[in-house]
N, CA, C and O atoms as a CHARMM CRD file, in Angstrom:
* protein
*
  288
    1    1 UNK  N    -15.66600 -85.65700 -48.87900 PROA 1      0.00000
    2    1 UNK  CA   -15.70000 -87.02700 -48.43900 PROA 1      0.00000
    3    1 UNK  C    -15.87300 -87.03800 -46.92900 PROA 1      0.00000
    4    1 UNK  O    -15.22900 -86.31500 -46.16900 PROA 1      0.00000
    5    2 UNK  N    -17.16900 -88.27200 -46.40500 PROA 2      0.00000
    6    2 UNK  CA   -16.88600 -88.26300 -45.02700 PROA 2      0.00000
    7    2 UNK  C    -16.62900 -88.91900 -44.39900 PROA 2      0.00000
    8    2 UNK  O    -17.61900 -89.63700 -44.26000 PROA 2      0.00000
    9    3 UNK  N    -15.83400 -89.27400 -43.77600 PROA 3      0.00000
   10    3 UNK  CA   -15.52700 -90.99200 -42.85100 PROA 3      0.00000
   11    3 UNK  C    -16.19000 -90.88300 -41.52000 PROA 3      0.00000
   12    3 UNK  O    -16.47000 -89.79000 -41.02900 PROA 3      0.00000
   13    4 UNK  N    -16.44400 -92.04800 -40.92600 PROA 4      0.00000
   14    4 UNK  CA   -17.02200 -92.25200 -40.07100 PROA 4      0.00000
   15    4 UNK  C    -15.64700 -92.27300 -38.91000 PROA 4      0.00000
   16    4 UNK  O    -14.75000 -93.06600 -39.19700 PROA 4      0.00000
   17    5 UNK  N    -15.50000 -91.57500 -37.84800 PROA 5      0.00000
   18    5 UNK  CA   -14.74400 -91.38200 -37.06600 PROA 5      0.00000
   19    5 UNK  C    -14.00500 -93.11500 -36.52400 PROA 5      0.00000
   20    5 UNK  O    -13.00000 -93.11200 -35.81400 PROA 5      0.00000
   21    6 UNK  N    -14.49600 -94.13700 -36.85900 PROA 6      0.00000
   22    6 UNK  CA   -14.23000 -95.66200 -36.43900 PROA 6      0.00000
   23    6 UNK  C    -12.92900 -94.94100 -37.71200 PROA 6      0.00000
   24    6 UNK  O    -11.80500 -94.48000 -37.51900 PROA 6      0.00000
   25    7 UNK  N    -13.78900 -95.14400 -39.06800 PROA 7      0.00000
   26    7 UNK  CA   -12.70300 -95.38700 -39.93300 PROA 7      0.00000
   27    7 UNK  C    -11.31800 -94.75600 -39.37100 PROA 7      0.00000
   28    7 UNK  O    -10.31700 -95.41600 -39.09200 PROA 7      0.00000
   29    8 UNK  N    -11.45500 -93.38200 -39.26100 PROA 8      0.00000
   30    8 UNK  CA   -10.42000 -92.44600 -39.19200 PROA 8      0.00000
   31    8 UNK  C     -9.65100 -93.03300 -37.68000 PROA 8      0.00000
   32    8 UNK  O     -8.46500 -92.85800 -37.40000 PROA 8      0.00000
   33    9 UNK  N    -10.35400 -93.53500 -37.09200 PROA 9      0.00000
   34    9 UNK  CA    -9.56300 -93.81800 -35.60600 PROA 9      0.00000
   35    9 UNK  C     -8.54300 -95.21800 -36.35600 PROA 9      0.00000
   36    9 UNK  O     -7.43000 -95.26300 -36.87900 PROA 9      0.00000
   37   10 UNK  N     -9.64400 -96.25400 -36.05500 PROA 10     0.00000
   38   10 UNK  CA    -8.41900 -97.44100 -37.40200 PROA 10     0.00000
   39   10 UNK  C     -7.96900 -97.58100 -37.58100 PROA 10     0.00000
   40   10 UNK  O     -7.21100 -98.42500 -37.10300 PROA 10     0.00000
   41   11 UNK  N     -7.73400 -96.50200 -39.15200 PROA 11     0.00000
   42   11 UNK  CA    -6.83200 -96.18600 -39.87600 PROA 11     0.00000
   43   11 UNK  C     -5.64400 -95.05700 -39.56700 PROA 11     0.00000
   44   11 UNK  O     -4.84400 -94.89600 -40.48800 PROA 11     0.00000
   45   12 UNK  N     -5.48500 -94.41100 -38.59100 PROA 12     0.00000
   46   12 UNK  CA    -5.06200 -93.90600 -37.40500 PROA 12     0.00000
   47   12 UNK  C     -4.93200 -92.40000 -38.23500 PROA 12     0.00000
   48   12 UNK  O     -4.10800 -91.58100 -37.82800 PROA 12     0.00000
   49   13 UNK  N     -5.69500 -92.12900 -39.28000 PROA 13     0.00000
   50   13 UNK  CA    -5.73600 -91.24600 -40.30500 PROA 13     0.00000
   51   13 UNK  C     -5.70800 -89.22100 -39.61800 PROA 13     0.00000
   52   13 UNK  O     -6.58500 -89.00700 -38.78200 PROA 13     0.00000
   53   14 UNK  N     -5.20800 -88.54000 -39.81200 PROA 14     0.00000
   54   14 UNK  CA    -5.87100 -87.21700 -39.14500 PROA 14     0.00000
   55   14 UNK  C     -5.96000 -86.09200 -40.18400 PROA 14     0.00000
   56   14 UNK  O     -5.26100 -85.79900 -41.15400 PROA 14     0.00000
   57   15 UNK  N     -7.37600 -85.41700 -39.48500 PROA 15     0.00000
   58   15 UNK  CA    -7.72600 -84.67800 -40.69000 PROA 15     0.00000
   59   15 UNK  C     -7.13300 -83.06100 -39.84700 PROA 15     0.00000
   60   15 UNK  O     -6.91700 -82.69700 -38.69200 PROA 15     0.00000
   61   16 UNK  N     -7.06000 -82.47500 -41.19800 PROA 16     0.00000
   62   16 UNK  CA    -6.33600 -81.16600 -41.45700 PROA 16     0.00000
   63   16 UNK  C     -7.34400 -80.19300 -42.00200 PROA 16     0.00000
   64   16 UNK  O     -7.74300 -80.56900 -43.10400 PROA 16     0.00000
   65   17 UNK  N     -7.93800 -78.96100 -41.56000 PROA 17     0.00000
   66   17 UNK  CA    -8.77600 -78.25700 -41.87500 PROA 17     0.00000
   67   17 UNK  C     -7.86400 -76.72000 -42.36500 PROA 17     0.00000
   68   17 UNK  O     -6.92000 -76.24300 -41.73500 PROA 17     0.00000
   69   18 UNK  N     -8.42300 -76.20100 -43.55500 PROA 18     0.00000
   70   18 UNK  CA    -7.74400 -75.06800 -43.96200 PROA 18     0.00000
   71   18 UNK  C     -8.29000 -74.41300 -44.24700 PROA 18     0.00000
   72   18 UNK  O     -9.43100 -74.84400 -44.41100 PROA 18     0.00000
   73   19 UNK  N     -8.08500 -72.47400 -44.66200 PROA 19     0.00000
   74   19 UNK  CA    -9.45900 -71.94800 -45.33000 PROA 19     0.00000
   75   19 UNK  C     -8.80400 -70.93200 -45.64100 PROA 19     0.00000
   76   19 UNK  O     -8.30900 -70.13600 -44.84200 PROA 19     0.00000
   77   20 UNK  N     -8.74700 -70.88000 -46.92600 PROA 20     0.00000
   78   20 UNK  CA    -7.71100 -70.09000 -47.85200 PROA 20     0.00000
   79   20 UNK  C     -8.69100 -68.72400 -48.16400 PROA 20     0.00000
   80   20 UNK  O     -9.72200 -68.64900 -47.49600 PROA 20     0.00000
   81   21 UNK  N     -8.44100 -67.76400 -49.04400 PROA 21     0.00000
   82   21 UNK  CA    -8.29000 -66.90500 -49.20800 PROA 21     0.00000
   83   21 UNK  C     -9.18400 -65.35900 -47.83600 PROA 21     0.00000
   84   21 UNK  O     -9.91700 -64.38900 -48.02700 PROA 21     0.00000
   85   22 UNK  N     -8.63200 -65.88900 -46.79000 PROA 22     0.00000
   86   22 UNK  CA   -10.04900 -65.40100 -45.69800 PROA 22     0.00000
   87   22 UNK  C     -9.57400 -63.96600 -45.71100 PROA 22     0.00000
   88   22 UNK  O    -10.65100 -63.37400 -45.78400 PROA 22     0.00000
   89   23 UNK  N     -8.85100 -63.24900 -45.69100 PROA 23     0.00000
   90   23 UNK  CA    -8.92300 -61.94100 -45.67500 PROA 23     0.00000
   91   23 UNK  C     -9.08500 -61.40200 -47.23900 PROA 23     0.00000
   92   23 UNK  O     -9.76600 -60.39700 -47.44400 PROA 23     0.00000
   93   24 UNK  N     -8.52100 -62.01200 -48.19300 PROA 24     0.00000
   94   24 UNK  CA    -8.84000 -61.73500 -49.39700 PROA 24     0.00000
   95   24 UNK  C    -10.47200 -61.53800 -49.61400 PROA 24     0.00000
   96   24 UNK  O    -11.15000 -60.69500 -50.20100 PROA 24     0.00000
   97   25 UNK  N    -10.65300 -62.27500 -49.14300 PROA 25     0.00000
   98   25 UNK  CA   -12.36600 -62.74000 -49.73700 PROA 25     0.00000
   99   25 UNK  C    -13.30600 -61.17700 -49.54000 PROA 25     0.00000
  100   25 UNK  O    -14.05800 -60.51200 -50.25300 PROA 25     0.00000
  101   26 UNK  N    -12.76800 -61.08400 -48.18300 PROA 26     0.00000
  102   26 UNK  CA   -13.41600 -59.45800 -47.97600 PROA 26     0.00000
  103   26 UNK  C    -13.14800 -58.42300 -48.78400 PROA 26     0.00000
  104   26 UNK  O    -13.86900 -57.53900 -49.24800 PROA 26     0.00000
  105   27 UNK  N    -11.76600 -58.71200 -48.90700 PROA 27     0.00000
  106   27 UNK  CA   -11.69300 -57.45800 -49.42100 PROA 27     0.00000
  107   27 UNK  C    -12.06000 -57.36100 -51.16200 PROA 27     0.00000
  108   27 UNK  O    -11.75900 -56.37600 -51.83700 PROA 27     0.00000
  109   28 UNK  N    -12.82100 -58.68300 -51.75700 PROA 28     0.00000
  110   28 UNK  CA   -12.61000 -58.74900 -53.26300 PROA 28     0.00000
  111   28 UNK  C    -14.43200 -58.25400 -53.35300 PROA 28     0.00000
  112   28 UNK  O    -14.96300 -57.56300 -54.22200 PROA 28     0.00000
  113   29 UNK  N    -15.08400 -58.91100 -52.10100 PROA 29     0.00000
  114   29 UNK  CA   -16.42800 -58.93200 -51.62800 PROA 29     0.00000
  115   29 UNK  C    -16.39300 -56.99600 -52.01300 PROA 29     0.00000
  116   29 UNK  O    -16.92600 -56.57900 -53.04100 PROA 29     0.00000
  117   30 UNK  N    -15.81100 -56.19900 -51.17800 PROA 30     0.00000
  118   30 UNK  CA   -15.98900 -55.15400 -50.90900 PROA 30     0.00000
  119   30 UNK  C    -15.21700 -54.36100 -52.19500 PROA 30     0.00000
  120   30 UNK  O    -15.20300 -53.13300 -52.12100 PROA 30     0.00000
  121   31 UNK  N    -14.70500 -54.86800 -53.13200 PROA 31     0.00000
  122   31 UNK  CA   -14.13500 -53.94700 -54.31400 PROA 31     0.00000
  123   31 UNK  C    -15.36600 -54.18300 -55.09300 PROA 31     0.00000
  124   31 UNK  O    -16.05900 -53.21400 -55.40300 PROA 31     0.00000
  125   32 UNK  N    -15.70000 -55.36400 -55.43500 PROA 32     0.00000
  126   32 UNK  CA   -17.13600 -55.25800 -56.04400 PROA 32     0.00000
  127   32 UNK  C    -18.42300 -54.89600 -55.96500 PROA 32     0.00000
  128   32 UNK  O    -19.31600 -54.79300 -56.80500 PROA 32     0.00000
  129   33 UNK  N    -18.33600 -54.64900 -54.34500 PROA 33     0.00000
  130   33 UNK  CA   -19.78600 -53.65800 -54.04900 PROA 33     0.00000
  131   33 UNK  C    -19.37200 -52.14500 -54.26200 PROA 33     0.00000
  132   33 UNK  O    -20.26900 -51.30100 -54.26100 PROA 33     0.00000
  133   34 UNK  N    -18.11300 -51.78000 -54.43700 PROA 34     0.00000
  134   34 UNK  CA   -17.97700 -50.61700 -54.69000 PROA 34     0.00000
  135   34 UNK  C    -17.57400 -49.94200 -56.06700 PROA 34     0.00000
  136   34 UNK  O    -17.12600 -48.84000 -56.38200 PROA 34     0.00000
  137   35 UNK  N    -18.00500 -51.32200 -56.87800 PROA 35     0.00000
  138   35 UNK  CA   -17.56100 -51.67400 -58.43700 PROA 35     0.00000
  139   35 UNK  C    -16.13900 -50.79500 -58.69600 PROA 35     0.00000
  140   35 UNK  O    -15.87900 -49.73200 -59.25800 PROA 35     0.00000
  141   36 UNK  N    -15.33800 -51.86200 -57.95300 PROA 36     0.00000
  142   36 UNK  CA   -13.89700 -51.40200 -58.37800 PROA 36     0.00000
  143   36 UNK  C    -13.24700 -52.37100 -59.16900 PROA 36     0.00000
  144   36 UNK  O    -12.37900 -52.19700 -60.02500 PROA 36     0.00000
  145   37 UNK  N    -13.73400 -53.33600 -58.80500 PROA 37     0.00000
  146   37 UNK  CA   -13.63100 -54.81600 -59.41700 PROA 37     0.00000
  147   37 UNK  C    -14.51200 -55.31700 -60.46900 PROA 37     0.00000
  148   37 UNK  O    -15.48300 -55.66000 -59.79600 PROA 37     0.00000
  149   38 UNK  N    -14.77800 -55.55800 -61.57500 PROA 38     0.00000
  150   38 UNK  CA   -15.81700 -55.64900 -62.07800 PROA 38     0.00000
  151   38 UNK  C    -15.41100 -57.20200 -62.94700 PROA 38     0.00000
  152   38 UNK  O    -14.84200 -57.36400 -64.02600 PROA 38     0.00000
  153   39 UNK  N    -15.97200 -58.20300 -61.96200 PROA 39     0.00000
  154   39 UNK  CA   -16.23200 -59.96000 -62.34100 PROA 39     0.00000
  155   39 UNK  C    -16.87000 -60.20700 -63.62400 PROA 39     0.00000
  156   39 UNK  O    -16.53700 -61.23800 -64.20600 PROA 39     0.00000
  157   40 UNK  N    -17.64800 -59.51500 -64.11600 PROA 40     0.00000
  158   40 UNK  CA   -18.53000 -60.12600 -65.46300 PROA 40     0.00000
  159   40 UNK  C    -17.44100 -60.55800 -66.51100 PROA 40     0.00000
  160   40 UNK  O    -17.96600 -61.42900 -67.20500 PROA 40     0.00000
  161   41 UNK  N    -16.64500 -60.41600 -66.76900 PROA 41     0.00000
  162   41 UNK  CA   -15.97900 -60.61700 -67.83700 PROA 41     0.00000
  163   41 UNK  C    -15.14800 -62.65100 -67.03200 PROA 41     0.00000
  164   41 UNK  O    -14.71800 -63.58300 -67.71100 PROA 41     0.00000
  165   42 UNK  N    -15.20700 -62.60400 -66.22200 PROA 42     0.00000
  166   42 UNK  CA   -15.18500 -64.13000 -65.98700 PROA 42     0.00000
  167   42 UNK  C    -16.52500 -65.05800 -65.99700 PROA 42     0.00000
  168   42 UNK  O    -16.58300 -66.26900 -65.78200 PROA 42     0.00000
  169   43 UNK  N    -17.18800 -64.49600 -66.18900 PROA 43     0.00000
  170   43 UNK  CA   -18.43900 -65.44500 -65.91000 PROA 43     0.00000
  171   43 UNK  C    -19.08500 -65.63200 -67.51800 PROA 43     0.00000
  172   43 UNK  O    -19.76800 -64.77900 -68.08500 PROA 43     0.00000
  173   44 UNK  N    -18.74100 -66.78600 -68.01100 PROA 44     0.00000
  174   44 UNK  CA   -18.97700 -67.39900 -68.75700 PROA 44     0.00000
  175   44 UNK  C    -20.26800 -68.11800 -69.43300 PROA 44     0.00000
  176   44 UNK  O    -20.60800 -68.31800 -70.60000 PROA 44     0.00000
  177   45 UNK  N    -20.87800 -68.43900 -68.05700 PROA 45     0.00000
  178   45 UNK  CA   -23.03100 -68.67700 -67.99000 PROA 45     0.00000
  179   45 UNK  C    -22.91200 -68.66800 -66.65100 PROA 45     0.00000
  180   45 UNK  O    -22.19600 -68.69400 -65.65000 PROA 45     0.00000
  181   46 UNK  N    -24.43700 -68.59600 -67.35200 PROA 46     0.00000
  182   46 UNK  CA   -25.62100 -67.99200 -66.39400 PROA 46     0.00000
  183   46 UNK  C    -26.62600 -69.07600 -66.80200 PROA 46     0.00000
  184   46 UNK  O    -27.05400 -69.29700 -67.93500 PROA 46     0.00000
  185   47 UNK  N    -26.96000 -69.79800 -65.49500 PROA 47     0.00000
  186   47 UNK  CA   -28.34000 -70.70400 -65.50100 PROA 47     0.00000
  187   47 UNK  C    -29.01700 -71.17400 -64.64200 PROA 47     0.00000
  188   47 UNK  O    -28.43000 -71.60000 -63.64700 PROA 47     0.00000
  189   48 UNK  N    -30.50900 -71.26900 -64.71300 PROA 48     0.00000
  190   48 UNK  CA   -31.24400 -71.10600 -63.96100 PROA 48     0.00000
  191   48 UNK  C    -31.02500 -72.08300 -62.92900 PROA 48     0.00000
  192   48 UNK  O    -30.25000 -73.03700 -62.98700 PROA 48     0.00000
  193   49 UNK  N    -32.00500 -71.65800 -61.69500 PROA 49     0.00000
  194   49 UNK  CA   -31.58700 -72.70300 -60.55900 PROA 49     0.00000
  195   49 UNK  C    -32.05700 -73.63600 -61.02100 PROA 49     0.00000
  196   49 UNK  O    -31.20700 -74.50200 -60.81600 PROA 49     0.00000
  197   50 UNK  N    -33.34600 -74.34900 -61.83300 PROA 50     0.00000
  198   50 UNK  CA   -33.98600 -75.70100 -61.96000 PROA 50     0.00000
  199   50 UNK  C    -32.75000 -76.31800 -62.97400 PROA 50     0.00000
  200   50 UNK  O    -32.80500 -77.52600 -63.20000 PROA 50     0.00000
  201   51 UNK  N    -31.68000 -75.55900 -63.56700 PROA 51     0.00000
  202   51 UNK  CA   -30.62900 -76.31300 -64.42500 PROA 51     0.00000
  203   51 UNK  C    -29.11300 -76.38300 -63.31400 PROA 51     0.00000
  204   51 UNK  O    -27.91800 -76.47600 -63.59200 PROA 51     0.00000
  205   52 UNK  N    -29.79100 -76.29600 -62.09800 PROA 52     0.00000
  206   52 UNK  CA   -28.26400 -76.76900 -61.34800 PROA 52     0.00000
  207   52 UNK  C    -27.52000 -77.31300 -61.67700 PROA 52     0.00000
  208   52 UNK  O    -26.46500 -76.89100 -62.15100 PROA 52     0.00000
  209   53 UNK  N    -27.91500 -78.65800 -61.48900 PROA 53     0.00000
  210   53 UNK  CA   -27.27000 -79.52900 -61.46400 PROA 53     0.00000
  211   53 UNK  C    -26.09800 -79.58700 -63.30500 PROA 53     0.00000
  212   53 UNK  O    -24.87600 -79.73200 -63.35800 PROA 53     0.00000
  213   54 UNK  N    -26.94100 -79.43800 -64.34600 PROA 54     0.00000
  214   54 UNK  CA   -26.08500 -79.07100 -65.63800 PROA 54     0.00000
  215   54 UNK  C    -25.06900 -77.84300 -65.09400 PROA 54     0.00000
  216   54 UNK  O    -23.92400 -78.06300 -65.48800 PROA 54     0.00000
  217   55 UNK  N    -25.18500 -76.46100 -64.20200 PROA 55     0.00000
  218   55 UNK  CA   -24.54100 -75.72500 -64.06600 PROA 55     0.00000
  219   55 UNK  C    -23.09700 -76.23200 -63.41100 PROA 55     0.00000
  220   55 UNK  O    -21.89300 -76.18800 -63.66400 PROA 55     0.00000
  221   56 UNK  N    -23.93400 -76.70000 -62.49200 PROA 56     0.00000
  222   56 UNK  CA   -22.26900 -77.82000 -61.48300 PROA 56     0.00000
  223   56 UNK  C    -21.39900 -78.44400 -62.32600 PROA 56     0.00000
  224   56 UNK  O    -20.18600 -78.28000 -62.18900 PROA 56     0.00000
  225   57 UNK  N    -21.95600 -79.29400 -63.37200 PROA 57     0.00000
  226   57 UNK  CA   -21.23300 -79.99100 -64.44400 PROA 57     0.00000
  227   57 UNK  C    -20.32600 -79.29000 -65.30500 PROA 57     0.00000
  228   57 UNK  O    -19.17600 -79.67600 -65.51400 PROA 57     0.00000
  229   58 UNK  N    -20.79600 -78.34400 -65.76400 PROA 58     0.00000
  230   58 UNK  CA   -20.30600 -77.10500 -66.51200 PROA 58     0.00000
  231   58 UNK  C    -19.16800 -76.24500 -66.01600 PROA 58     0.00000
  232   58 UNK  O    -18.25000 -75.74900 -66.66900 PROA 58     0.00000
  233   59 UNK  N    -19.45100 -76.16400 -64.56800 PROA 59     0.00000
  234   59 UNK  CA   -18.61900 -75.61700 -64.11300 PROA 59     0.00000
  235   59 UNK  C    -17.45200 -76.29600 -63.93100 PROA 59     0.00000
  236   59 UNK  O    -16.42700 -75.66700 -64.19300 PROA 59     0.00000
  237   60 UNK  N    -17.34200 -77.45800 -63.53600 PROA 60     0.00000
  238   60 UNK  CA   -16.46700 -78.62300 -63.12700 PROA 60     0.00000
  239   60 UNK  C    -15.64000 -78.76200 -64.48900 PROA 60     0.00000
  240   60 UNK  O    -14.46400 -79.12700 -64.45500 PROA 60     0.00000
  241   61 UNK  N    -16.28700 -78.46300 -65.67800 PROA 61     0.00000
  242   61 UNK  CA   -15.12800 -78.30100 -66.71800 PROA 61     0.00000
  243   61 UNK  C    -14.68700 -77.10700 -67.45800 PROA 61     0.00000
  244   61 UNK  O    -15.24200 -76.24200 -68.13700 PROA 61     0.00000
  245   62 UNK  N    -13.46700 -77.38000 -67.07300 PROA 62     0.00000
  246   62 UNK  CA   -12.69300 -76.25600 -67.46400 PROA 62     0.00000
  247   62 UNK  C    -12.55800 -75.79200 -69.03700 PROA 62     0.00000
  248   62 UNK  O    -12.41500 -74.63400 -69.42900 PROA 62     0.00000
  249   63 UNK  N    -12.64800 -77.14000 -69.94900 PROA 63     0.00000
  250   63 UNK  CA   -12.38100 -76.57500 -71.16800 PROA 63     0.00000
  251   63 UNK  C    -13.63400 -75.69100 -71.51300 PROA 63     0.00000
  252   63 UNK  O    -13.44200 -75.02900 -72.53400 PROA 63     0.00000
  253   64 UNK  N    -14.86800 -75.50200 -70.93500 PROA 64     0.00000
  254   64 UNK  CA   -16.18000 -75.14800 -71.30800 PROA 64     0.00000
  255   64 UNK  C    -16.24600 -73.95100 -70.00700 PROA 64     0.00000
  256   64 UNK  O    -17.05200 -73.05600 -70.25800 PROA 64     0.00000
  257   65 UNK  N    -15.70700 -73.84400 -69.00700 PROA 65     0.00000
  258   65 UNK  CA   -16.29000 -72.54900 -68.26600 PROA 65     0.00000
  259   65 UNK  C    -15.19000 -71.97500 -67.57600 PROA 65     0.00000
  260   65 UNK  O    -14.11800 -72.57200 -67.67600 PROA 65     0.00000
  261   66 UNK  N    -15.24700 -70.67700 -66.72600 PROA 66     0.00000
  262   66 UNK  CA   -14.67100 -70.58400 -66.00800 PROA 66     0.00000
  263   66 UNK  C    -15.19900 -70.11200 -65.12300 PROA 66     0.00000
  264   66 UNK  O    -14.65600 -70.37500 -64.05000 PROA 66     0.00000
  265   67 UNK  N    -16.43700 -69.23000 -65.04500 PROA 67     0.00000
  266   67 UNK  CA   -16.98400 -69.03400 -63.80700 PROA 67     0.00000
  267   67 UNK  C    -19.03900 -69.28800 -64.46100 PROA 67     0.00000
  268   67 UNK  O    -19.64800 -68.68800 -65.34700 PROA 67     0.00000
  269   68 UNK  N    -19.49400 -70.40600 -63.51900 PROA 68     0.00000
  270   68 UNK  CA   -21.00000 -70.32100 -64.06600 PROA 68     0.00000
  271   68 UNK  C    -21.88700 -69.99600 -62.66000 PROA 68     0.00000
  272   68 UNK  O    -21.83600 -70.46500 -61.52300 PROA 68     0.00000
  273   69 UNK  N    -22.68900 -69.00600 -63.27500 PROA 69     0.00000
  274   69 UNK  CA   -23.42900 -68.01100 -61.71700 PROA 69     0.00000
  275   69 UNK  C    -24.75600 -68.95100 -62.43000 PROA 69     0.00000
  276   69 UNK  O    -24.99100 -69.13400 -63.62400 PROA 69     0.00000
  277   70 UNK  N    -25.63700 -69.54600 -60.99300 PROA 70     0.00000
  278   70 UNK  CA   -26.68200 -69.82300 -61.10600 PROA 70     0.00000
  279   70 UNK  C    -27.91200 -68.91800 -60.81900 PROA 70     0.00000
  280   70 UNK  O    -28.18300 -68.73800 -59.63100 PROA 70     0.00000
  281   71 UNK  N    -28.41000 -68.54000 -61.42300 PROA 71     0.00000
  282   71 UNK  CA   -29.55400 -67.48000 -61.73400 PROA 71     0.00000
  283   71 UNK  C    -30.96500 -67.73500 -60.49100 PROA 71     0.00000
  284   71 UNK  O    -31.39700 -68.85900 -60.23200 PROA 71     0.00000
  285   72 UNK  N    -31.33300 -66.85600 -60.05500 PROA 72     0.00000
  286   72 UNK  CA   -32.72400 -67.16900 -58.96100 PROA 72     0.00000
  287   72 UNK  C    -33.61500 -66.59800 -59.66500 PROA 72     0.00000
  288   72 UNK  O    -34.78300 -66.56900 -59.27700 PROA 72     0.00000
């Protein structure tokens, strides 16, 4: 969501920026290039980029996915 800085002034609102898993990320990045980690067994589909937008959807529900990789 984006507000226009009027809004946020206004509404005297303040935003909070966070960014979770940042050292994790490397190191999950780097177990899987060294296939120590091996993700396939979460990835649920696979679909092409011209079916994005169905992939986003898909993904967004949980009872139907848990991880969907869009294909190039």
């Amino acid at each position: 969501m984006t507000l226009p800085m009027q809004a946020m002034t206004a509404k005297e609102l303040q935003l909070k920026g966070s960014f979770r898993f940042h050292a994790e990320f490397f190191t999950a990045v780097e177990m899987m290039r060294a296939r120590r980690l091996d993700v396939r067994p979460l990835i649920t589909h696979a679909m092409g980029i011209d079916d994005a937008v169905q992939a986003f959807e898909r993904a967004g529900d949980r009872t139907q996915a848990i991880k969907v990789n869009i294909t190039f």
